[in-house]
CHARMM-style PDB file with segment names, atoms N, HN, CA, C and O in Angstrom:
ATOM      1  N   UNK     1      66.318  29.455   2.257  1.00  0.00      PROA
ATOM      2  CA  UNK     1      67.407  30.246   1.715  1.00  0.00      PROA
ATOM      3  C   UNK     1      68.415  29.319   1.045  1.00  0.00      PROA
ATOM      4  O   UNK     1      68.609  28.150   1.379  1.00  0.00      PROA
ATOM      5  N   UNK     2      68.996  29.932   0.123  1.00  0.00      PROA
ATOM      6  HN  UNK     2      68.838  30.881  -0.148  1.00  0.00      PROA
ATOM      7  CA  UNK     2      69.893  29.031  -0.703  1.00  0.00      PROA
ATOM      8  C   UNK     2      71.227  30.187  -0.992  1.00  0.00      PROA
ATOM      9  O   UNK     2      71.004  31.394  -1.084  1.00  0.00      PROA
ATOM     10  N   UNK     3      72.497  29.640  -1.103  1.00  0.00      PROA
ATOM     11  HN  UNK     3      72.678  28.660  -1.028  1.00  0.00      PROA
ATOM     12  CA  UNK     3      73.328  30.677  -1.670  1.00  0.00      PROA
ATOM     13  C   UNK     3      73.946  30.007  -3.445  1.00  0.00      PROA
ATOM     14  O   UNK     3      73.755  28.993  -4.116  1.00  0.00      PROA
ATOM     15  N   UNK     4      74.679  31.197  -3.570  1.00  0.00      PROA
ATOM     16  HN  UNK     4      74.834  32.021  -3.025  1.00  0.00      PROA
ATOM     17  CA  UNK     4      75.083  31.619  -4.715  1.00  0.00      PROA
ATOM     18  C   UNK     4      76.404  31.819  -4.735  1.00  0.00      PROA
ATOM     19  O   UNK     4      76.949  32.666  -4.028  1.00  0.00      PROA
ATOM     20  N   UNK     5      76.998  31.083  -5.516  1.00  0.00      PROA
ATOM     21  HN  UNK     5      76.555  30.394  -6.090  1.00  0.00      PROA
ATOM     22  CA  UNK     5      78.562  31.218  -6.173  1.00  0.00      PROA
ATOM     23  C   UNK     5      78.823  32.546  -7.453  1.00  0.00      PROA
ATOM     24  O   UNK     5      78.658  32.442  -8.668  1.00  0.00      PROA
ATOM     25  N   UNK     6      79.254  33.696  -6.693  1.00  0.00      PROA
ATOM     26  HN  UNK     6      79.388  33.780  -5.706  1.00  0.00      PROA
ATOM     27  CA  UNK     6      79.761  34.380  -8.019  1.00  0.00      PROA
ATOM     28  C   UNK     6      81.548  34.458  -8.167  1.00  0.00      PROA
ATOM     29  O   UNK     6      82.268  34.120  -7.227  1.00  0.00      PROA
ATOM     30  N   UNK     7      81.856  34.734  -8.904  1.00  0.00      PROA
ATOM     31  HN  UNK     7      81.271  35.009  -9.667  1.00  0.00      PROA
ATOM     32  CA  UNK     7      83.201  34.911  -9.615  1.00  0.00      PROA
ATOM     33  C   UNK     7      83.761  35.966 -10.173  1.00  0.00      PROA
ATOM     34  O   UNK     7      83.053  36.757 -10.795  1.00  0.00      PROA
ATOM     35  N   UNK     8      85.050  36.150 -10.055  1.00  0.00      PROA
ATOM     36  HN  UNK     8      85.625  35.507  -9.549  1.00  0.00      PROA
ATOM     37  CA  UNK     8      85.270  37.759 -10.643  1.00  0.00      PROA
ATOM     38  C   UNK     8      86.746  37.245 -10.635  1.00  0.00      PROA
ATOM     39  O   UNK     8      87.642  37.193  -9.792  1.00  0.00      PROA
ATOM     40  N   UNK     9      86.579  36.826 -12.166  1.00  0.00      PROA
ATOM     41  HN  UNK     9      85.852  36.868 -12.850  1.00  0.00      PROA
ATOM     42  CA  UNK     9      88.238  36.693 -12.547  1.00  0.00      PROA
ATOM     43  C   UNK     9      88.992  37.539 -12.962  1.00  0.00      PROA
ATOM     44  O   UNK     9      88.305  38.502 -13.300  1.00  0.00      PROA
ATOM     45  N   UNK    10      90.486  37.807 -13.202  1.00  0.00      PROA
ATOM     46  HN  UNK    10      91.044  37.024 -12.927  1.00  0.00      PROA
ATOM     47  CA  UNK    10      91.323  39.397 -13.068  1.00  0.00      PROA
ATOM     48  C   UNK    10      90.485  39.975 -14.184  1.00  0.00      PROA
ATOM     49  O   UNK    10      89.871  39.196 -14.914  1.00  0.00      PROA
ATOM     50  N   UNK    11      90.415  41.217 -14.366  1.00  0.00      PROA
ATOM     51  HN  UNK    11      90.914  41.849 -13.773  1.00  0.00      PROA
ATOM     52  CA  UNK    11      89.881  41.684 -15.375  1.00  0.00      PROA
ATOM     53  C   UNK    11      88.713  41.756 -16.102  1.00  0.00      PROA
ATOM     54  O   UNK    11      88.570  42.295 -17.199  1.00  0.00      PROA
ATOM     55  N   UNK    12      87.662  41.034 -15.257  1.00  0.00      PROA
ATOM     56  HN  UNK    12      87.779  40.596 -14.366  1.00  0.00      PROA
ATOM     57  CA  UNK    12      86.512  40.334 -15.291  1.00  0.00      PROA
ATOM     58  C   UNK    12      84.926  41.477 -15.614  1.00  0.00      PROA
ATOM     59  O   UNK    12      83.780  41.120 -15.885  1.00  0.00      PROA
ATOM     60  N   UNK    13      85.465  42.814 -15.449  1.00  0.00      PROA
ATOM     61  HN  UNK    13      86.396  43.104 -15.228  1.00  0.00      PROA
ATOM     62  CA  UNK    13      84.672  43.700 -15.455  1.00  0.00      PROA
ATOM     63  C   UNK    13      84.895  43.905 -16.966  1.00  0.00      PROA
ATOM     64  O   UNK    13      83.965  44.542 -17.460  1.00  0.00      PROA
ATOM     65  N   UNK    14      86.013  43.495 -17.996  1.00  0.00      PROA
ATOM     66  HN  UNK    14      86.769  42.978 -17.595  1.00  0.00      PROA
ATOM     67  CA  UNK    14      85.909  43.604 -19.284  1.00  0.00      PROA
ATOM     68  C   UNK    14      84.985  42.876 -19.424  1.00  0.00      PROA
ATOM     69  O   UNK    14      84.243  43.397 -20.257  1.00  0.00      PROA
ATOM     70  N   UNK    15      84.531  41.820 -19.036  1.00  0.00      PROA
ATOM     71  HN  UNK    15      85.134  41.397 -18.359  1.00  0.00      PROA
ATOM     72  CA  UNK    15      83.494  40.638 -20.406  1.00  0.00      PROA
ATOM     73  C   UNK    15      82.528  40.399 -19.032  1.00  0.00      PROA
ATOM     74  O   UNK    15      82.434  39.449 -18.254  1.00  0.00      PROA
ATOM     75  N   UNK    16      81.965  41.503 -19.095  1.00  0.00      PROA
ATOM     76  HN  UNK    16      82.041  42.275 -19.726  1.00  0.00      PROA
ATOM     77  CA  UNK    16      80.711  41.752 -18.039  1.00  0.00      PROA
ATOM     78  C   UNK    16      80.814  40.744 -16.547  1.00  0.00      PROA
ATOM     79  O   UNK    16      79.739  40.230 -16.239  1.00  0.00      PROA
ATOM     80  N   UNK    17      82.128  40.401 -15.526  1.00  0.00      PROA
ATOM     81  HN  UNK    17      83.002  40.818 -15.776  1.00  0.00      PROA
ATOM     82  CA  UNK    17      81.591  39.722 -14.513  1.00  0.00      PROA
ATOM     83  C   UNK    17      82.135  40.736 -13.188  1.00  0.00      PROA
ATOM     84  O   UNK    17      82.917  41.601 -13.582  1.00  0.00      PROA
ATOM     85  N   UNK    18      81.963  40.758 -12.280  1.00  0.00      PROA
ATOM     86  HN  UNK    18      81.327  40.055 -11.960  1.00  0.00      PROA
ATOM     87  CA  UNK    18      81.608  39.533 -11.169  1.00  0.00      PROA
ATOM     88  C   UNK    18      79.820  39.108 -11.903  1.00  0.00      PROA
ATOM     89  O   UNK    18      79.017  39.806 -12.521  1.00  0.00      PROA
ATOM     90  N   UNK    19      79.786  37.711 -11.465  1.00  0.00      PROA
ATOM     91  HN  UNK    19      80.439  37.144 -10.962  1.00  0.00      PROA
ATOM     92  CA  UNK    19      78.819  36.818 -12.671  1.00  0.00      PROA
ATOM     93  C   UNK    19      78.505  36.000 -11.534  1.00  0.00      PROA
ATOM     94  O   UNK    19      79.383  35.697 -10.727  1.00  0.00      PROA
ATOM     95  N   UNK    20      77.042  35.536 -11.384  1.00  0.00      PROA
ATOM     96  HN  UNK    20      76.328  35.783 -12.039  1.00  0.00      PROA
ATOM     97  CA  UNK    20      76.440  34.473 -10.919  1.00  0.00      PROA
ATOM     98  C   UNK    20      76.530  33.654 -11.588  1.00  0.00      PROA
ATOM     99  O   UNK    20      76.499  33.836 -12.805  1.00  0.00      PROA
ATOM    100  N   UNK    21      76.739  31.900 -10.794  1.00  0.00      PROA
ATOM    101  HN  UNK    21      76.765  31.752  -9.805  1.00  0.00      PROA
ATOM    102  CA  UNK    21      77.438  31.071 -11.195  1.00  0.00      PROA
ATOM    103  C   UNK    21      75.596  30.182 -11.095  1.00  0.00      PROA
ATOM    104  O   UNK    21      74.843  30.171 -10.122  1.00  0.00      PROA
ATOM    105  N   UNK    22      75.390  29.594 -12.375  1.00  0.00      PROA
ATOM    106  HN  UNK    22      76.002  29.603 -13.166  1.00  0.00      PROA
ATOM    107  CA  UNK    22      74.350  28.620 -12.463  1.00  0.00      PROA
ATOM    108  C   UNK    22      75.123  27.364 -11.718  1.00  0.00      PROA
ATOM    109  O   UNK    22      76.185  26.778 -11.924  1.00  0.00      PROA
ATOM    110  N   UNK    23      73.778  27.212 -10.492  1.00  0.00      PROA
ATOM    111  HN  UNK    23      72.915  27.688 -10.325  1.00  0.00      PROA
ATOM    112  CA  UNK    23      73.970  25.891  -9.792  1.00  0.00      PROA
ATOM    113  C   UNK    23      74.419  24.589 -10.193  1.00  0.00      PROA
ATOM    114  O   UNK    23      75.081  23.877  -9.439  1.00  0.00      PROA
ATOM    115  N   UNK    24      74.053  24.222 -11.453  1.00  0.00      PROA
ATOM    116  HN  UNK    24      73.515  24.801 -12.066  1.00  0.00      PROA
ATOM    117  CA  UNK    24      74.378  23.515 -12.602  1.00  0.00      PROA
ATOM    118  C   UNK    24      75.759  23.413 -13.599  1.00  0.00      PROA
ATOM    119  O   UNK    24      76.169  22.725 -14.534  1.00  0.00      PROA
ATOM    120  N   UNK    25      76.228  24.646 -12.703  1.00  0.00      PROA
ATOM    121  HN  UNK    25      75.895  25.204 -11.943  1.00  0.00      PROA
ATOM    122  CA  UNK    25      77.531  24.528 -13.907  1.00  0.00      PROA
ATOM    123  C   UNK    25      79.044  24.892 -13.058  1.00  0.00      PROA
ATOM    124  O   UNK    25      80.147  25.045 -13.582  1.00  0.00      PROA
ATOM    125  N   UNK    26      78.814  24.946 -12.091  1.00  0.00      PROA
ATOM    126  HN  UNK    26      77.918  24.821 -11.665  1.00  0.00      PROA
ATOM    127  CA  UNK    26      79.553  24.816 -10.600  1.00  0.00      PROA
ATOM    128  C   UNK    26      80.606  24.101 -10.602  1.00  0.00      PROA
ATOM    129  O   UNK    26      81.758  24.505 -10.443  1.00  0.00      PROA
ATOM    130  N   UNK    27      80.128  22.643 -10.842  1.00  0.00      PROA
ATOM    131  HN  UNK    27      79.193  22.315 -10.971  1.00  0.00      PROA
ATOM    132  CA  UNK    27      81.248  21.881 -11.314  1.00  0.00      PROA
ATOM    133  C   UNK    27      82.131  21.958 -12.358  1.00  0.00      PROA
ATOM    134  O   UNK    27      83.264  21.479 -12.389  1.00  0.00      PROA
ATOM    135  N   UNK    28      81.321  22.851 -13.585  1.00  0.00      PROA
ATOM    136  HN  UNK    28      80.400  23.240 -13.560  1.00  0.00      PROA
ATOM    137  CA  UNK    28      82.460  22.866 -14.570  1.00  0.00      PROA
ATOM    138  C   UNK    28      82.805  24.405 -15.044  1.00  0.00      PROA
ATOM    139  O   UNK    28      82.604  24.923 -16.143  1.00  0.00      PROA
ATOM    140  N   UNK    29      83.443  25.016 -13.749  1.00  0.00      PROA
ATOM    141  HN  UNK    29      83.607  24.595 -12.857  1.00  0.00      PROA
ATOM    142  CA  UNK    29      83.312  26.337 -13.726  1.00  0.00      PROA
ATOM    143  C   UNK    29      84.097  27.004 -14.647  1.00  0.00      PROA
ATOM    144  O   UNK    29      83.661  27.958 -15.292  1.00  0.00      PROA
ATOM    145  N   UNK    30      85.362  26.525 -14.772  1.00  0.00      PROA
ATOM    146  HN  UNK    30      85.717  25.751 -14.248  1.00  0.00      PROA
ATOM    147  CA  UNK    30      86.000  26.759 -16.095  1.00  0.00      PROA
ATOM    148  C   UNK    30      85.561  27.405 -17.695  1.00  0.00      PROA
ATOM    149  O   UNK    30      85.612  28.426 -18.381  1.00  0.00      PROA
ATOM    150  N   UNK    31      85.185  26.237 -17.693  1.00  0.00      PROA
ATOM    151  HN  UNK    31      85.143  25.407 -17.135  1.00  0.00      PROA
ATOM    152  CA  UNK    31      84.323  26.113 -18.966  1.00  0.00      PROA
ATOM    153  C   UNK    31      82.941  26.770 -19.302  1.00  0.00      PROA
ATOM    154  O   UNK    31      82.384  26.864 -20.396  1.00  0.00      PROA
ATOM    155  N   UNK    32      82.416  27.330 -17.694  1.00  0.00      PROA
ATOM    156  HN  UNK    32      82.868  27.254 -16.806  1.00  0.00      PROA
ATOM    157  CA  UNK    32      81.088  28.027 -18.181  1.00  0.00      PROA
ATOM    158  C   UNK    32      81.722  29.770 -17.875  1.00  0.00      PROA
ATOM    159  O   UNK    32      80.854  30.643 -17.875  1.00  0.00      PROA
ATOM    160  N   UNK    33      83.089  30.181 -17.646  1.00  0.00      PROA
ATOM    161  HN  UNK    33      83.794  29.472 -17.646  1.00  0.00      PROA
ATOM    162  CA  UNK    33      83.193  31.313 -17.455  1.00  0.00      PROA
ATOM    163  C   UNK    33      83.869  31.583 -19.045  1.00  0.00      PROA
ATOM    164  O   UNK    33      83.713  32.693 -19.554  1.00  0.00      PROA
ATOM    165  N   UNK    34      84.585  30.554 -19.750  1.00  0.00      PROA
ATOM    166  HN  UNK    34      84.711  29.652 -19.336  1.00  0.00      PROA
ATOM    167  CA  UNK    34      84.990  31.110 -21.453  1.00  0.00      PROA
ATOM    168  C   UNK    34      83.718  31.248 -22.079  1.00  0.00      PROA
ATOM    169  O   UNK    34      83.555  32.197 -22.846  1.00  0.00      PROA
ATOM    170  N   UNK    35      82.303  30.016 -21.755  1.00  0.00      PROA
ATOM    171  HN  UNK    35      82.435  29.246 -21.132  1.00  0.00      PROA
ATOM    172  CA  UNK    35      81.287  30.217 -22.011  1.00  0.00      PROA
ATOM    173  C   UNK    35      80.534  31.682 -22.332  1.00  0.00      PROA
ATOM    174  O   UNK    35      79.711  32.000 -23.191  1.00  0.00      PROA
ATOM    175  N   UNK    36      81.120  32.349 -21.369  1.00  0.00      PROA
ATOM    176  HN  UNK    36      81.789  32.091 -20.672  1.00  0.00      PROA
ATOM    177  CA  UNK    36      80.332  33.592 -20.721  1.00  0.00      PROA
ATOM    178  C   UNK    36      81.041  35.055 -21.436  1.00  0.00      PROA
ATOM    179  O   UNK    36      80.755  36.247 -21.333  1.00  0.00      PROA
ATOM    180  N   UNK    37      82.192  34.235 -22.264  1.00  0.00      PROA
ATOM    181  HN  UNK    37      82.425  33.266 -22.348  1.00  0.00      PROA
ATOM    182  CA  UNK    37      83.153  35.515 -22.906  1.00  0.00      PROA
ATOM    183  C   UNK    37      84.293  36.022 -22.425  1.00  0.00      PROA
ATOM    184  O   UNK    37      84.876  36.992 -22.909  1.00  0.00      PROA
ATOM    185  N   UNK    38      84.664  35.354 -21.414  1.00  0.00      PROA
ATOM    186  HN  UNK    38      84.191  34.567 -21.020  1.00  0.00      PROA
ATOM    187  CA  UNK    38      86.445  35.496 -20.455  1.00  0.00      PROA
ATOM    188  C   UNK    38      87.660  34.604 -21.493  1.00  0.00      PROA
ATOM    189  O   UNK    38      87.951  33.412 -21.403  1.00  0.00      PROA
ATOM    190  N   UNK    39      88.063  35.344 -22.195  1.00  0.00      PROA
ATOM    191  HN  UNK    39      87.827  36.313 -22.269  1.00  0.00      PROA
ATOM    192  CA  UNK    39      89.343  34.569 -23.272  1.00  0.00      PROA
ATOM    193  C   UNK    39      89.683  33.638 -22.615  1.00  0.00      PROA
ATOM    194  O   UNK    39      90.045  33.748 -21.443  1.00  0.00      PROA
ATOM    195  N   UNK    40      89.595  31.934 -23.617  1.00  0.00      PROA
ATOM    196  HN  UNK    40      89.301  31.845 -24.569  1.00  0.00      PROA
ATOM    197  CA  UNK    40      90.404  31.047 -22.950  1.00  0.00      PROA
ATOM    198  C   UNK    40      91.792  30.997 -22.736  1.00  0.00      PROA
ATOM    199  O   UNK    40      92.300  30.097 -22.066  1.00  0.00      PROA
ATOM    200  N   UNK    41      92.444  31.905 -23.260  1.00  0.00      PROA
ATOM    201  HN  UNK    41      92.032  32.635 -23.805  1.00  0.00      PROA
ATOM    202  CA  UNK    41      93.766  31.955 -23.340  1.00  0.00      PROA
ATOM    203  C   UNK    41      94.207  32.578 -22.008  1.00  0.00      PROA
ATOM    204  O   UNK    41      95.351  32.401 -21.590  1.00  0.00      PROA
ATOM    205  N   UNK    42      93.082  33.482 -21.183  1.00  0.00      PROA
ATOM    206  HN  UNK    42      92.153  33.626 -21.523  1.00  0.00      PROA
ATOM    207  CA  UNK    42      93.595  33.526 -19.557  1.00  0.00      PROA
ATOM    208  C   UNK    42      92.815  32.465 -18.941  1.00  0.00      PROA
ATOM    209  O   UNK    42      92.319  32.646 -17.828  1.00  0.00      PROA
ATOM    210  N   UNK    43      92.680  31.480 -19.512  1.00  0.00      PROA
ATOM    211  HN  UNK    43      93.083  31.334 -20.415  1.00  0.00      PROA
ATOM    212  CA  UNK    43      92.589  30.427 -18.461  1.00  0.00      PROA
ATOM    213  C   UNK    43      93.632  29.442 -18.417  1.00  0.00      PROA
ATOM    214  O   UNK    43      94.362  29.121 -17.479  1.00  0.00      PROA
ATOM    215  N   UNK    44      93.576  29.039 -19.544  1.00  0.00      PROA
ATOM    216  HN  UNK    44      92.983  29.300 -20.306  1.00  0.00      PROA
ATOM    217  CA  UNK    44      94.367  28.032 -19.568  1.00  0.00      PROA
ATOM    218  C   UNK    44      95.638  28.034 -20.471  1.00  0.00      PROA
ATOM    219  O   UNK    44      95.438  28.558 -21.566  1.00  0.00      PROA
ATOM    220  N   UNK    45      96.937  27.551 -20.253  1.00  0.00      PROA
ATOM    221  HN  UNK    45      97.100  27.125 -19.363  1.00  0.00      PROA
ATOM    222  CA  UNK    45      98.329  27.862 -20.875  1.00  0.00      PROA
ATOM    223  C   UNK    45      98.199  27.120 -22.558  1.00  0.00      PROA
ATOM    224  O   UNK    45      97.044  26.923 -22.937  1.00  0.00      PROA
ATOM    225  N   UNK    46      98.964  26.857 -23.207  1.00  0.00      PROA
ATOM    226  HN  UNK    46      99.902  27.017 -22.900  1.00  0.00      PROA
ATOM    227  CA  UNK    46      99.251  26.319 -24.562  1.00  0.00      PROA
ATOM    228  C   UNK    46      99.205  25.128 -23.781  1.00  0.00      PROA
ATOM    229  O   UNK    46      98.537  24.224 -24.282  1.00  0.00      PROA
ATOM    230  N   UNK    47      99.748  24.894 -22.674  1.00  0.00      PROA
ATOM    231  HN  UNK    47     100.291  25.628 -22.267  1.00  0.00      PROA
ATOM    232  CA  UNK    47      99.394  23.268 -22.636  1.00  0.00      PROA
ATOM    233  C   UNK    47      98.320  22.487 -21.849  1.00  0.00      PROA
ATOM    234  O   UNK    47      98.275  21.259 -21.923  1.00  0.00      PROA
ATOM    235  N   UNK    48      97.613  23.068 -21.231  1.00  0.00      PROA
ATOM    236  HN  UNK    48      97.649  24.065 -21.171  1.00  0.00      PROA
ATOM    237  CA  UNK    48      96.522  22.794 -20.951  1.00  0.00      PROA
ATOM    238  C   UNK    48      96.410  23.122 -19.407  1.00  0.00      PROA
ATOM    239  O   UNK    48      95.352  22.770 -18.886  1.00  0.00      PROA
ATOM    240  N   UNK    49      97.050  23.548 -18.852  1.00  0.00      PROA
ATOM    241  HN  UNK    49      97.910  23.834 -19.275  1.00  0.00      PROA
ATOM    242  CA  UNK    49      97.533  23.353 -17.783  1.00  0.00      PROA
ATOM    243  C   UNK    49      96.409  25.131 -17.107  1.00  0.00      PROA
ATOM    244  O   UNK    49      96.318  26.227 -17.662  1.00  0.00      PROA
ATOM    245  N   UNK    50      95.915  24.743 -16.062  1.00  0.00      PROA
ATOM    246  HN  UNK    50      95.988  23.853 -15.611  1.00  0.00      PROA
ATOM    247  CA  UNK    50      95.141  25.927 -15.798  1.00  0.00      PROA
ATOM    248  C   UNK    50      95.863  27.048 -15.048  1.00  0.00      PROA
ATOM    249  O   UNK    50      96.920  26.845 -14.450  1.00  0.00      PROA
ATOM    250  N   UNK    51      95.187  28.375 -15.107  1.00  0.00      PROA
ATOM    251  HN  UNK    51      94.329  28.540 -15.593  1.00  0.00      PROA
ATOM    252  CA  UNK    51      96.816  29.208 -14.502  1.00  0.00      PROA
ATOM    253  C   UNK    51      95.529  30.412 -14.320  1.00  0.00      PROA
ATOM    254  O   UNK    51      95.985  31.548 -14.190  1.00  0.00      PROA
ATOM    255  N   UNK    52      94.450  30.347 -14.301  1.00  0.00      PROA
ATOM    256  HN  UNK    52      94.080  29.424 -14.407  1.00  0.00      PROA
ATOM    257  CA  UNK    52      93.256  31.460 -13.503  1.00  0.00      PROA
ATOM    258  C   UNK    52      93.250  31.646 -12.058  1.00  0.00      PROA
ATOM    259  O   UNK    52      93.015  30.672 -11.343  1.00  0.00      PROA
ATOM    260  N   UNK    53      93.495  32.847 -11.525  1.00  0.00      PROA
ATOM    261  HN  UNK    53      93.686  33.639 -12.106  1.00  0.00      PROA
ATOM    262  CA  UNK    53      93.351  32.637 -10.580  1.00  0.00      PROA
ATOM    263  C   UNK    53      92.306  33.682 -10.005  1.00  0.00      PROA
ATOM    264  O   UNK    53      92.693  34.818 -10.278  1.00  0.00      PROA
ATOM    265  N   UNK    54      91.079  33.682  -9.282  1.00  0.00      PROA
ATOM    266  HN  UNK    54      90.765  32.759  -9.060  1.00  0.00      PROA
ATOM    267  CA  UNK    54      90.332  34.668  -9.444  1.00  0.00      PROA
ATOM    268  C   UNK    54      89.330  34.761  -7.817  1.00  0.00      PROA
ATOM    269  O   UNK    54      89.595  34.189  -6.760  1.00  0.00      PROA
ATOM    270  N   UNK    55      88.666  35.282  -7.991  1.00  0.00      PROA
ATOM    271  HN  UNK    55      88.450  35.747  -8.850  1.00  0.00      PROA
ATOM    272  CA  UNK    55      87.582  35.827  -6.797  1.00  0.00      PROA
ATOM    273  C   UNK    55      86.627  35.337  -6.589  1.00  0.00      PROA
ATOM    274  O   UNK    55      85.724  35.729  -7.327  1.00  0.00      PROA
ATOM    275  N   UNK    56      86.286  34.412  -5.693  1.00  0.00      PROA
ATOM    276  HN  UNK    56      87.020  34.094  -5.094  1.00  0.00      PROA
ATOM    277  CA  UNK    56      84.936  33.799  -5.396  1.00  0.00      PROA
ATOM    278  C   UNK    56      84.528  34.099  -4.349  1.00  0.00      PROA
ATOM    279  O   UNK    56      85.286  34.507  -3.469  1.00  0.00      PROA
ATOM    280  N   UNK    57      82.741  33.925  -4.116  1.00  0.00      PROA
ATOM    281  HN  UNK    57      82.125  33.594  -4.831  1.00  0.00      PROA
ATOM    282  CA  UNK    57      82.277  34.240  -3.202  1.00  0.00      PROA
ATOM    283  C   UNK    57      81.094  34.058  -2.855  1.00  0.00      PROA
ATOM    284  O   UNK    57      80.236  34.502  -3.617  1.00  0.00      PROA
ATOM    285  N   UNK    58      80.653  33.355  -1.611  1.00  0.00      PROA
ATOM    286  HN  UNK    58      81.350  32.994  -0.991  1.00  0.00      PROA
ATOM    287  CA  UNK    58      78.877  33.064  -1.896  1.00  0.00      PROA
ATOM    288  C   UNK    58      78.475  33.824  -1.147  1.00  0.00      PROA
ATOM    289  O   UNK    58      79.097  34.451  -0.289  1.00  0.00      PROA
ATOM    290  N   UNK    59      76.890  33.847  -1.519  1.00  0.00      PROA
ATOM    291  HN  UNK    59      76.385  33.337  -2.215  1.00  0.00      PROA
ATOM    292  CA  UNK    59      75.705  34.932  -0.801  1.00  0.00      PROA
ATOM    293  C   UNK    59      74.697  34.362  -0.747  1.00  0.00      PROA
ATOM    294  O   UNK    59      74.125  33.792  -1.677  1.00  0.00      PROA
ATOM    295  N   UNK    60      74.322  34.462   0.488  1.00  0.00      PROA
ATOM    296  HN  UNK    60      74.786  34.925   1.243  1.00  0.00      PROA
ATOM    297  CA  UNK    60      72.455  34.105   0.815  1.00  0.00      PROA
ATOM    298  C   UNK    60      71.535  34.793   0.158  1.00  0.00      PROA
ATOM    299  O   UNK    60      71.400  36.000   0.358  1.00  0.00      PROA
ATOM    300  N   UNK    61      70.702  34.045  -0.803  1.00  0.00      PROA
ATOM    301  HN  UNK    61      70.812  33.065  -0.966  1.00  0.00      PROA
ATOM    302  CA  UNK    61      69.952  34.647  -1.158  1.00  0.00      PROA
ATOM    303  C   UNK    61      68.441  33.873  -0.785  1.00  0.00      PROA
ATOM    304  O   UNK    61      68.323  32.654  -0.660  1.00  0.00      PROA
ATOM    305  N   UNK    62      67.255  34.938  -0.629  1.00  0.00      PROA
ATOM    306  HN  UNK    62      67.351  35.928  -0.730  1.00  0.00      PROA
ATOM    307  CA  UNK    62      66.331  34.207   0.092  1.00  0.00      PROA
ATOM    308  C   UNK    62      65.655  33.637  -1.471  1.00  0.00      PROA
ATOM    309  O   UNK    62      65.842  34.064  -2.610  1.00  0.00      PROA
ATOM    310  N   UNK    63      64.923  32.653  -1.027  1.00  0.00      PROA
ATOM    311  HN  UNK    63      64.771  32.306  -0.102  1.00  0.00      PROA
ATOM    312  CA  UNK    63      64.470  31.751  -2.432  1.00  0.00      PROA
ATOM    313  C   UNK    63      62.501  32.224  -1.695  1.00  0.00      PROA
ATOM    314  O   UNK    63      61.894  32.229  -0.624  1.00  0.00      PROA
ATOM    315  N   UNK    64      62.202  32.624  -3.560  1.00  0.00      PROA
ATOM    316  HN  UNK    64      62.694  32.620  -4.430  1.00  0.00      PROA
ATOM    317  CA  UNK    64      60.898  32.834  -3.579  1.00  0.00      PROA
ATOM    318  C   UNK    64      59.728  32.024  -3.128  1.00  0.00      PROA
ATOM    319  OT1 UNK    64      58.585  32.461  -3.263  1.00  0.00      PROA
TER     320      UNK     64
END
């Protein structure tokens, strides 16, 4: 069994999430949720400064 990181940032049901998070991109979660179509402008301020604040959550999922 292995789990799973999903995410559900405010408003997140506009640009299709709560979203499974590729194991691979975990670390740069930021960047793979504007990836995914979440405006960067609710992530991050004019100055770079991050200001998301959102819903995480893992789940067991059994591996094939």
């Amino acid at each position: 069994m292995s789990d799973t990181l999903y995410v559900d940032p405010p408003e997140g049901w506009r640009f299709g999430f709560p979203k499974a998070v590729p194991k691979d991109r975990e670390a740069d979660l930021l960047n793979w949720i504007v990836e995914q179509g979440y405006p960067k402008d609710l992530v991050w301020d004019d100055r770079g400064w991050r200001k998301l604040i959102m819903r995480c959550w893992r789940e067991e999922v059994k591996d094939d």
